[in-house]
N, C-alpha and C positions, 0 to 999 in steps of 0.2 A: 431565097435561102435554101440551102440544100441539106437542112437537115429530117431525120429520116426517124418516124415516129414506130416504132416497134409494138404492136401490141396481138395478143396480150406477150412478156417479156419473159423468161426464166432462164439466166445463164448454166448451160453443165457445171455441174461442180467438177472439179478433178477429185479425184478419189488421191486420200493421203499419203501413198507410196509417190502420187505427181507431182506433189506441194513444193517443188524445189526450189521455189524461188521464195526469200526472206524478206517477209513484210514487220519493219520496224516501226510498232506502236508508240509514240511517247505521251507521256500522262506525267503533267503538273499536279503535286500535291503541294496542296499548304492549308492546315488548321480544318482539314475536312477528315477528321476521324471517325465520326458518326455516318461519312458517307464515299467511304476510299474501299473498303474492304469489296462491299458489290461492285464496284466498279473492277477491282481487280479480278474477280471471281468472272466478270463476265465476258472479259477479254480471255482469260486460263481457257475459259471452258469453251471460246470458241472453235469451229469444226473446222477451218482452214486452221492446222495445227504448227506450222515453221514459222513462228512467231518469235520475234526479238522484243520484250517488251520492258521500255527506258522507265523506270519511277525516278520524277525528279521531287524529290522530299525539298521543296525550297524553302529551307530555314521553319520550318514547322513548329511553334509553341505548344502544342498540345500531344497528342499521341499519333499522329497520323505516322509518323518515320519509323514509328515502333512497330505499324497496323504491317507498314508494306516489307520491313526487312522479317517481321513474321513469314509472311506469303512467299517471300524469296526463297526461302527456307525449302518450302516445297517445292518447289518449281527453279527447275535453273536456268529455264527463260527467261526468268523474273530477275532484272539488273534494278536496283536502287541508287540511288545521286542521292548524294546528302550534301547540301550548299546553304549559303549565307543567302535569305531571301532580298530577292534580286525583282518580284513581280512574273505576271505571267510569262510575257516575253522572254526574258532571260532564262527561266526554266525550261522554254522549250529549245531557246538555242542551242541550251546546254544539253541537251536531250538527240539534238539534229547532230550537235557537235559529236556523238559517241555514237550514232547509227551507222552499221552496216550494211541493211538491209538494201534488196534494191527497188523495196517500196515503201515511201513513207507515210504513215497514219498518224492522225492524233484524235484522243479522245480526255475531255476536262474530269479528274477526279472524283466529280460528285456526281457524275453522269453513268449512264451501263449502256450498253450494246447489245442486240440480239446476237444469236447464237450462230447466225449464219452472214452476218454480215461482211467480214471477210473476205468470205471463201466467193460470197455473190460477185462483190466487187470486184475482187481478185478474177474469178472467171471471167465475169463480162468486158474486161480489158483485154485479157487475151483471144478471145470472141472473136469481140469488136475490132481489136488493132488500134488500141486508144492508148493514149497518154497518163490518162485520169480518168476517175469513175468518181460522182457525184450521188448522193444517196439522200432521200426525204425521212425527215424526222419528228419524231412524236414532241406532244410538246407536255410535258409533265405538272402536271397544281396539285396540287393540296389535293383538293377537292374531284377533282375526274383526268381526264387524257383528253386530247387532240391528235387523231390519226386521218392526215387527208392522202391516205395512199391509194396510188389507183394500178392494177394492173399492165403495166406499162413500161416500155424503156425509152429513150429518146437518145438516138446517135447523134452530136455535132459535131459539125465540119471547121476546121479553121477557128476564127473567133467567133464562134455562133456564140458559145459559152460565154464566154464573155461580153460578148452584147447581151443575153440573157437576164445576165447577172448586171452588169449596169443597170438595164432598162426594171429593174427590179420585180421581173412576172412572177407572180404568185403561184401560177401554173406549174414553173421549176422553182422549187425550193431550194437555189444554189447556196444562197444568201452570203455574207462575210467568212461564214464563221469557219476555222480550219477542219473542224472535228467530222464533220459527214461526208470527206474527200481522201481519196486513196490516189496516191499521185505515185508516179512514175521517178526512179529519185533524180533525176537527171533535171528533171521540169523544175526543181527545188536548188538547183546547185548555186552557191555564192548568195542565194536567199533568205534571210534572218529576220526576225519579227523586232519591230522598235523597241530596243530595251527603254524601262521606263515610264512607258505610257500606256494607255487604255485604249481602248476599241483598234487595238493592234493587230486585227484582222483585216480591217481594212485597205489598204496598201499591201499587204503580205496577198491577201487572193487574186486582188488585180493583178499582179505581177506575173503570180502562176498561172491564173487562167489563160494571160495572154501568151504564155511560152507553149499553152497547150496546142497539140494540132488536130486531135481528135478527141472526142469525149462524150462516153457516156451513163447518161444521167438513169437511175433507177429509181422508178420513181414509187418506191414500197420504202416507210419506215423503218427502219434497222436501229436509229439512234434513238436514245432516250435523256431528253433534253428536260434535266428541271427549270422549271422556272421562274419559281418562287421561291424557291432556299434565302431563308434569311443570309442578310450581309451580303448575298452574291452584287457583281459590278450592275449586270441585267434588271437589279427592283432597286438601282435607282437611278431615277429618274433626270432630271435635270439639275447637274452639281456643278461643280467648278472642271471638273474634267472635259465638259462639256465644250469647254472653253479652249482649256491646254491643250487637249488631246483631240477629241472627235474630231471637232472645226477644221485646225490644220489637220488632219487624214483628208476630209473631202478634199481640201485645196491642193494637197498633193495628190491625190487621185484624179484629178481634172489635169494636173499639170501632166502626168502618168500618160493618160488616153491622149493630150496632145503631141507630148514628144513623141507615142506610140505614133503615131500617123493618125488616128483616131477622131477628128473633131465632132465627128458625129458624134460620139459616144463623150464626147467632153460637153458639149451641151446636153445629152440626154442624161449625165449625169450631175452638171448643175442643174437641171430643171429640178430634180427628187433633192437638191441638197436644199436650193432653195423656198422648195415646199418645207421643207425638215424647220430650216430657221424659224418660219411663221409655226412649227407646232411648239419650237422651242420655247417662243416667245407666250405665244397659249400655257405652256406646261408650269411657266415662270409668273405667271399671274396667277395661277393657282393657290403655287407654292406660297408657304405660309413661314416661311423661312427666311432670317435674320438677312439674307443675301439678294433677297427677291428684288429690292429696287435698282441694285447694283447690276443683278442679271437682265434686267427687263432695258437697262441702258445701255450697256454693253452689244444686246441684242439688236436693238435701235440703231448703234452707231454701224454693226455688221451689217446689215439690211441694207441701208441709204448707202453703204461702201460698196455693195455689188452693182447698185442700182443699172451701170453703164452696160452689163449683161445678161439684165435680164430679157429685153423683147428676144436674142437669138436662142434662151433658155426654155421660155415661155410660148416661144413656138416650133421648138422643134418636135421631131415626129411621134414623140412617146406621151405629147403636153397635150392636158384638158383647159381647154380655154378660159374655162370657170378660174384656174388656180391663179390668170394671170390679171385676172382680177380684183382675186382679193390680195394680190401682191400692191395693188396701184392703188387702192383706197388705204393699203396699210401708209405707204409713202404721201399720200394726201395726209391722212392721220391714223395715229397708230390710235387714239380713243375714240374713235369712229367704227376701226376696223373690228375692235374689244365689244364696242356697242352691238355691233352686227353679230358677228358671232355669236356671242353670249344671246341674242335673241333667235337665232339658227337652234340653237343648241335647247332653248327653252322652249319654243313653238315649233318651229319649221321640219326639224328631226321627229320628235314627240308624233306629227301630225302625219307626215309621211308613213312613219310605222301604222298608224292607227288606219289610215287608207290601204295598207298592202294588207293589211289583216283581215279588215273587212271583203277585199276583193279576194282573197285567202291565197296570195302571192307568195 
């Protein structure tokens, strides 16, 4: 691999008379009243200042439409969309559909941005000579923050980035989501998020990643990601979406990396889809919900349907051997494999910590 680890990383800012070039932010609002105002306040107030910033109010019941043509008011960066709610997807299309800029941003309504975000991102593309810039984010609760930022950049080459992001390393927080990526608009053309459906980030990053040819990733929190807001799609859990929507994304995301030339990365991404099913199937035996038995059989018939790909999934380069194990005791029996678990989870886990504590690991 030839990508090239920068540390420690701080891109020049351009000073505000250099800002020339028009980075168009779009932000979906719908029924987030209580949490659209900060969010707009923190994009206003950001220091890379040639900001084109889209509010798409999609069909909003509550005051949110009110909150953003307020802030419009002051600001005549500040453009609002007012539409028949359409879902996230359609909001943003609608949002791509009216930018100018020749960089495009997104950030989710109920979320905020630091103050330099930007201007970093912005810089370290023209730096670098990148495509795109990738940024790590804070992960927001109730109760405290999650910041794993390390002093650092990290330049890729080609599809590094996107092998990254497939093989899904923790190390880079690329992850699906549109919001912590600053793209080039050109990387974006003819590209639209699935109207209608949910975890619509899925297929929309593969896409992009793969058109990029350089990129880099900054690896300091900029974004502020809740993640507990009641009602958000994120706290819950395993539903029927899960079904319509997540499932087919992974299957068109394996077909993606195949027609891409990619098989590597079509196995290394059914290995992580196929682990996902066996949490799915865990998360659905939980569940104490009117659906649970319908979901847990569903799951069952998905599983025994891959079956004929899993050994080239299971052993490719990114696979722990352990996972392709407890795929083949699941296909022996799926109340065997329940049994096991659930006794992992009561003694073997429990025990483990209690050993790393003592040895003070």
């Amino acid at each position: 691999m030839r990508m090239r680890v920068l540390q420690p990383y701080s891109p020049a800012r351009l000073p505000e008379d250099m800002q020339r070039e028009l980075i168009s932010v779009i932000i979906p609002a719908y029924n987030i009243e209580a949490y659209v105002q900060k969010c707009l306040r923190s994009v206003l107030g950001q220091s890379y200042r040639n900001l084109e910033i889209i509010v798409v109010d999609d069909g909003s019941t509550d005051a949110t439409g009110q909150v953003c043509d307020r802030i419009a008011l002051e600001d005549a960066r500040v453009r609002v969309i007012h539409k028949e709610n359409g879902g996230l997807s359609d909001a943003r299309n609608a949002g791509m559909a009216c930018a100018t800029g020749s960089y495009i941003a997104f950030v989710d309504g109920d979320d905020w941005i630091d103050e330099d975000m930007y201007a970093d991102m912005y810089a370290a593309i023209k730096e670098q000579e990148a495509d795109a810039a990738v940024c790590r984010y804070r992960q927001v609760y109730r109760t405290h923050t999650e910041d794993n930022s390390v002093d650092r950049g990290v330049l890729f080459e080609g599809q590094e980035a996107l092998e990254q992001y497939v093989r899904e390393t923790e190390e880079y927080a690329i992850q699906n989501a549109a919001w912590n990526k600053l793209y080039r608009r050109e990387i974006l053309d003819s590209l639209t998020f699935p109207v209608g459906k949910w975890y619509e980030d899925i297929l929309f990053t593969t896409v992009a990643l793969s058109r990029v040819k350089r990129c880099i990733y900054l690896d300091t929190a900029y974004y502020n990601y809740i993640i507990d807001r009641e009602g958000s799609i994120m706290n819950m859990r395993i539903n029927s979406h899960t079904f319509t929507d997540q499932i087919p994304a992974y299957y068109e995301k394996t077909a993606f990396l195949e027609k891409l030339g990619r098989q590597d990365l079509a196995d290394i991404h059914d290995y992580f889809f196929y682990k996902r099913l066996l949490l799915f199937y865990d998360a659905a035996e939980r569940s104490q919900g009117a659906d649970r038995a319908g979901f847990l059989a569903e799951l069952t018939r998905i599983i025994e349907k891959n079956k004929d790909r899993y050994e080239k999934a299971f052993t490719c380069s990114a696979a722990d051997p352990r996972d392709y194990g407890k795929m083949k005791l699941f296909l022996k029996s799926p109340t065997r494999y329940s049994r096991r678990r659930r006794w992992e989870e009561r003694v073997v886990i429990p025990l483990k910590a209690k050993v790393k504590k003592i040895l003070g690991i």
